[in-house]
N, C-alpha and C positions, 0 to 999 in steps of 0.2 A: 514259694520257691523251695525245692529239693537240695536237701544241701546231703552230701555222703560225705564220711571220715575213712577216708584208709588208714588201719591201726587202730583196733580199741585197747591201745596201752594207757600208760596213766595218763600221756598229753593229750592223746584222742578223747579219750573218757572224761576229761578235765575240761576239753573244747567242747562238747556235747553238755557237759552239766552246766557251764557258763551259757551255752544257746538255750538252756532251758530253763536260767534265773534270773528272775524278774532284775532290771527293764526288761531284758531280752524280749524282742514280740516273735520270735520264731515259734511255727505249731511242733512241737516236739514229735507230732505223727510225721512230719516230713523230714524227719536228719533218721539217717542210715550208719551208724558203723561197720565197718566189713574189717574181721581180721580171719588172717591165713592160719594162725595156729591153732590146733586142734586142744592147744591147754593154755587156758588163758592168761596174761601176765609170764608166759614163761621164759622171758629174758627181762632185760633192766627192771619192768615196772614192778614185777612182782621177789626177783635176785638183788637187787640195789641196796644200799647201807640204808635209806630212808635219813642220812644226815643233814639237816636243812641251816641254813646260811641266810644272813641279811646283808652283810657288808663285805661278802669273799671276793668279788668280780670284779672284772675290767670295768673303765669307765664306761664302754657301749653296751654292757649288762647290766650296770649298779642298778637304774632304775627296775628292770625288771624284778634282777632279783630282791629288790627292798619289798616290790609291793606283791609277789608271790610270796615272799614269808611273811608278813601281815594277812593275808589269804590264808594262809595255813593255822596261822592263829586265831585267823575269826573264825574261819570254816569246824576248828577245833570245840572254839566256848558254846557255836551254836548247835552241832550233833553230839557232842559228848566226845570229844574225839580221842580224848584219855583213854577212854575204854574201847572204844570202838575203832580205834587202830593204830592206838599206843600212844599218842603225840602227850611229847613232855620237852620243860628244857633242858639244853644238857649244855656240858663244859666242854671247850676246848684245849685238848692238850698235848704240849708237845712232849716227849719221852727222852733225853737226854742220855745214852748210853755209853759213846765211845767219844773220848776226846777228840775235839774237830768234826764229830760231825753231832745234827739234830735232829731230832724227830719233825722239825718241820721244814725239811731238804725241801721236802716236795713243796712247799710254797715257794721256795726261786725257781728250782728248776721244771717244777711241773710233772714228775715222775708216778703222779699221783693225783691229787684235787690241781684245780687251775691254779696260776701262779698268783699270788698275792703281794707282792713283792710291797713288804713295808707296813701294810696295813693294821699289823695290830702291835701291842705292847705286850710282851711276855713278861709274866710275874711266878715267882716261884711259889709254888701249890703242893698239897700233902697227894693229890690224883683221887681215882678212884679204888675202894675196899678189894675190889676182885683184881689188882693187876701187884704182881708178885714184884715187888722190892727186889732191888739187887744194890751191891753195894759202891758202884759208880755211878748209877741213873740216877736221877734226878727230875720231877717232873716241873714244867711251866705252864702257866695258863696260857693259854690263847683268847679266849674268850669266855663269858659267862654272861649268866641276868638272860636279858632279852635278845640278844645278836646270835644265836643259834637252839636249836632246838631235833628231836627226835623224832621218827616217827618209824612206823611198821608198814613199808611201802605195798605188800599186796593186801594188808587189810583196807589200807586206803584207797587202792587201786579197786578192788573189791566194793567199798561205798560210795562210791565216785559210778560204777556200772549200774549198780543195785540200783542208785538213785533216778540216774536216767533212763533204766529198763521202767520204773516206775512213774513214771511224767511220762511215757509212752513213747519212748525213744526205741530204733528197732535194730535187732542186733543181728547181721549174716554169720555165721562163725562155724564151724572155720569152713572158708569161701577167697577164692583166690582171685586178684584184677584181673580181665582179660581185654576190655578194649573202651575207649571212648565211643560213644555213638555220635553223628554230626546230624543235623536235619537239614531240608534242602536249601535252607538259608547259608549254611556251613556253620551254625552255631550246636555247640556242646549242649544238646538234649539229654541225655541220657550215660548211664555205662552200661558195662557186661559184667555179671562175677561167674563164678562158675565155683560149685558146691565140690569140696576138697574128697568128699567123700563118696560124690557119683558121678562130679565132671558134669552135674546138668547144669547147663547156664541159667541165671539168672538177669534181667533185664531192669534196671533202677533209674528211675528219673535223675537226674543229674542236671541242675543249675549252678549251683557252689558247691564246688570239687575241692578237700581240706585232708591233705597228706601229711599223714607221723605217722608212720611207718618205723621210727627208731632207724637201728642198722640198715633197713630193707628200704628205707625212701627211695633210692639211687635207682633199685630195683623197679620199684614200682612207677618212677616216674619214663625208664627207659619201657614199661610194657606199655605205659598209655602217649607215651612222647618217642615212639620209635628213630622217629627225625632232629629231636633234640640237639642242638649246636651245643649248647651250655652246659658243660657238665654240673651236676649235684656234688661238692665238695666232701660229701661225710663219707667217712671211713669207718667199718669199726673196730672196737676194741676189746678183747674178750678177757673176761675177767672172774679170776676162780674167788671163791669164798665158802666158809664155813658157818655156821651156826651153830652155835655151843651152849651148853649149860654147865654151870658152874658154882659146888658149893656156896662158892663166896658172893651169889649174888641171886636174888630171886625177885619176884613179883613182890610190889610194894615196897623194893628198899631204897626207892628213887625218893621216899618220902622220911626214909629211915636219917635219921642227924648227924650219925658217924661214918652211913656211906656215901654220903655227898651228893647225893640224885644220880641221874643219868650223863654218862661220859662218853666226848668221841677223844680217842687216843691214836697220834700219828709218832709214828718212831721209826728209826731203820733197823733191818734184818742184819747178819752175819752174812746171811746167804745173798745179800746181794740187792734185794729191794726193798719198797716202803708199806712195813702193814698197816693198815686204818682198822682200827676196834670200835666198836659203839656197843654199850651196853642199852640193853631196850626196858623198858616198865613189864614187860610179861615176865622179863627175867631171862631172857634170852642175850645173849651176846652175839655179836656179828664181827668175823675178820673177814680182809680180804686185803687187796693193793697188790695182789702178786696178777699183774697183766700181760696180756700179747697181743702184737699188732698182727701178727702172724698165723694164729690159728681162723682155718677160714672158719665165712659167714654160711650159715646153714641155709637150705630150703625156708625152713622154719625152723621155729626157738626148738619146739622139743625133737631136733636131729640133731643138738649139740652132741659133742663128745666128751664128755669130761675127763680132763688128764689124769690120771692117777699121782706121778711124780708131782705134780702140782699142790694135790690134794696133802700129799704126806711133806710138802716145803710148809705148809699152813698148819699141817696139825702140829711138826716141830715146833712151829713159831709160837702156835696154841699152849703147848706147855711150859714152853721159856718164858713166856708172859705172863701166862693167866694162870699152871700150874699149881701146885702145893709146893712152895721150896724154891729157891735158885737152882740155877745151872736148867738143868732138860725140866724139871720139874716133877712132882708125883702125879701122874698120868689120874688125875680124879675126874676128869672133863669126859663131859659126855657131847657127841657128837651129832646134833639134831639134821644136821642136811647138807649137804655135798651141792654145792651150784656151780654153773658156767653162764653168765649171763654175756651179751654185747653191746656196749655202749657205742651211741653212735657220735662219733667225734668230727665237728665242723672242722674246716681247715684254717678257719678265723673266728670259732665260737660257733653259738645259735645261730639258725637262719629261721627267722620270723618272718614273715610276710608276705604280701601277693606276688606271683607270679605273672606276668605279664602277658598277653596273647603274642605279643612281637615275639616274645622269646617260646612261647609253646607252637607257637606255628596254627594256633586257629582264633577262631570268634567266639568270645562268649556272651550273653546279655546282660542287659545294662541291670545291675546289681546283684551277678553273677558273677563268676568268676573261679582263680584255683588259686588257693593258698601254700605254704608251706612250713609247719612246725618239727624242727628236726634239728641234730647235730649238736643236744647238750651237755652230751660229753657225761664227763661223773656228775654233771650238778643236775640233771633230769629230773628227778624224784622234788628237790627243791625247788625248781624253777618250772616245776609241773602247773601249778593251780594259777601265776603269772599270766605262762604262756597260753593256758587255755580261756582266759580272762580274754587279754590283748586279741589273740584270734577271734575271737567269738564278736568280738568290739570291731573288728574291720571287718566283716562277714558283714554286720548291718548297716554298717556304712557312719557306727558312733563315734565318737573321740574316744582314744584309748587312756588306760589310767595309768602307763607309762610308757616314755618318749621307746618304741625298740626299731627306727628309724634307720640305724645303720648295723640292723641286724638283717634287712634285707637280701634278698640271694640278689 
């Protein structure tokens, strides 16, 4: 059977590496990824913090995400994944700066990571070497040990591709949906793509049809579902960040004893919202949390527009924080990258799993079908290796290796 993935982002690329390890009996010559953009990863999978969670989610996620972060941990001991695309663990913390409020607001009210409401025990912590003291903050843990860890989301997005280009997996790129094909049965034989770059169509066997698309799912399901009664609930969500280097933190000091490994840091701005820091093992820092529901979705990832005003509310934040000094800070930070990525936000979480014919309006054959992984929100990068487990597990028709049941569209 032909199986095609619209979206080779990290959940696409993650559902194709899972069709292609062992039990899996799928012939890795027959799965298709097709993605529209012409630079690959370039929204969430390859812009995302890469911060990974075991115990952050609602109860119709927990499962998920417990055994997507055990995935990321095995997947780590067995390619090297320290090296090969950063994965370390790190501490959670919240940043305590202005009376009455917290650095982890965004765990009630959701301004930021999903709500957590209650979940952990906060203990006071000395933080991480690279985040500049001031003299009313105070940091808490959130978490440490085994319940969260790091990773460098387009390097793993990156080995996750690599892996399955190599186990003979075939990649369209960049190549846009154009239509289902029906055969005179009225069953889904086939699709159309059409090459981004000549408009010449392309013609693909098509038995099991499996959309993550991220932001663009809605899209992609309205060009092949033109009839569609049901709408696709994801919205997205665009979200600026920076990538920093910084004196006080380099490659190897994740192992160093006085600067306490690797840190995700949530605190609130002056200006109004909630930054998230993670510092990475390359020695790279990542901020972001300054989001909009507002700025539209592109054609594709690389027509974003990146705000400027945006840009320079993050570098302010960059120096209050991470600086030389209190107050603005001494400007020693160096600014590795400027991003806009779009997170795709469910209207109740993920939506995991098969699509129905009653609700697509045709026939498919019997162990065929259409899928849907989409709408994870900030936690995508984490709940990547999970969700393409679990799909890859209903594709052949096995028992999945967690309950994500009323993650259903």
């Amino acid at each position: 059977m032909a199986t095609v993935i619209i979206g080779a982002g990290i959940i696409g690329c993650s559902t194709a590496f899972y069709l292609t390890e062992p039990p899996s009996t799928t012939d890795p010559s027959t799965i298709y990824l097709i993605e529209s953009s012409p630079e690959l990863f370039a929204s969430a999978s390859g812009y995302g913090a890469g911060f990974l969670a075991r115990d952050w989610f609602s109860d119709s996620v927990a499962a998920l995400g417990a055994l997507s972060f055990d995935l990321h941990r095995e997947l780590a001991a067995k390619h090297n994944g320290a090296e090969q695309w950063g994965y370390s663990r790190s501490t959670g913390t919240s940043l305590v700066q202005v009376k009455g409020k917290r650095g982890d607001e965004w765990l009630r009210e959701g301004t930021s990571r999903a709500e957590t409401t209650g979940a952990h025990e906060f203990r006071q912590g000395y933080g991480p070497a690279w985040l500049t003291r001031s003299k009313n903050g105070k940091v808490e843990i959130i978490s440490q040990d085994d319940s969260t860890a790091q990773a460098d989301p387009l390097r793993l997005s990156r080995f996750l591709l690599s892996t399955c280009l190599d186990r003979g997996v075939h990649l369209h790129q960049p190549a846009q949906p154009v239509s289902l094909n029906i055969d005179s049965s009225g069953t889904l034989s086939s699709i159309t793509i059409a090459s981004s770059a000549t408009s010449e169509p392309t013609t693909l066997p098509c038995t099991r049809l499996i959309i993550t698309a991220g932001a663009w799912t809605p899209h992609v399901f309205r060009t092949f579902f033109p009839s569609l009664r049901t709408p696709i609930p994801i919205t997205p969500l665009a979200g600026h960040s920076l990538l920093i280097q910084s004196p006080r933190w380099s490659a190897g000091d994740e192992l160093h004893p006085e600067r306490g490994g690797c840190h995700a840091v949530f605190t609130t701005d002056p200006s109004g919202y909630s930054p998230e820091i993670f510092s990475r093992v390359s020695g790279e820092i990542y901020i972001a949390g300054l989001n909009s529901a507002t700025i539209p979705l592109p054609a594709v990832a690389t027509e974003r527009k990146i705000d400027a005003k945006s840009i320079e509310v993050l570098k302010g934040t960059a120096r209050r924080l991470l600086g030389k000094g209190e107050g603005d800070g001494e400007d020693d930070l160096v600014v590795l990258r400027e991003g806009l990525c779009f997170r795709p936000v469910g209207k109740e979480g993920p939506i995991v799993g098969p699509v129905g014919d009653e609700i697509l309006g045709i026939r498919t054959e019997e162990g065929g079908g259409v899928w849907i992984a989409a709408g994870h929100g900030p936690w995508g990068i984490s709940l990547s290796l999970g969700t393409g487990k679990v799909v890859a597990e209903m594709v052949e028709g096995r028992e999945t290796s967690a309950d994500v049941s009323e993650l259903e569209l």
